[in-house]
C-alpha positions, 0 to 999 in steps of 0.5 A: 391024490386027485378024486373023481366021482364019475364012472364016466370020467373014470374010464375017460382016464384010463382010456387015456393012460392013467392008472386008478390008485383006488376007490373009497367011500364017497364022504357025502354019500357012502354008498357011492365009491370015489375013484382015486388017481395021482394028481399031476399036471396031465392029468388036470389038462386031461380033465380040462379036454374032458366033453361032458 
């Protein structure tokens, strides 16, 4: 699984296509959710297109 902790790159994802596997507790700060997608190769060139 690959974690992302942004709701912005969240939705950049599935604008995209990809389809969130879940939200759990940050483990730095629980208060917070990290959003959980599958990890492959797309996805990480996805990420690497991604402009902040």
């Amino acid at each position: 699984m690959y974690i992302i902790k942004h709701l912005r790159v969240k939705t950049y994802l599935e604008d995209l296509g990809f389809i969130c596997k879940g939200a759990i507790p940050d483990r730095n700060n629980p208060r917070y959710s990290v959003f959980l997608f599958e990890d492959t190769e797309y996805l990480r060139q996805a990420l690497s297109n991604y402009k902040k």
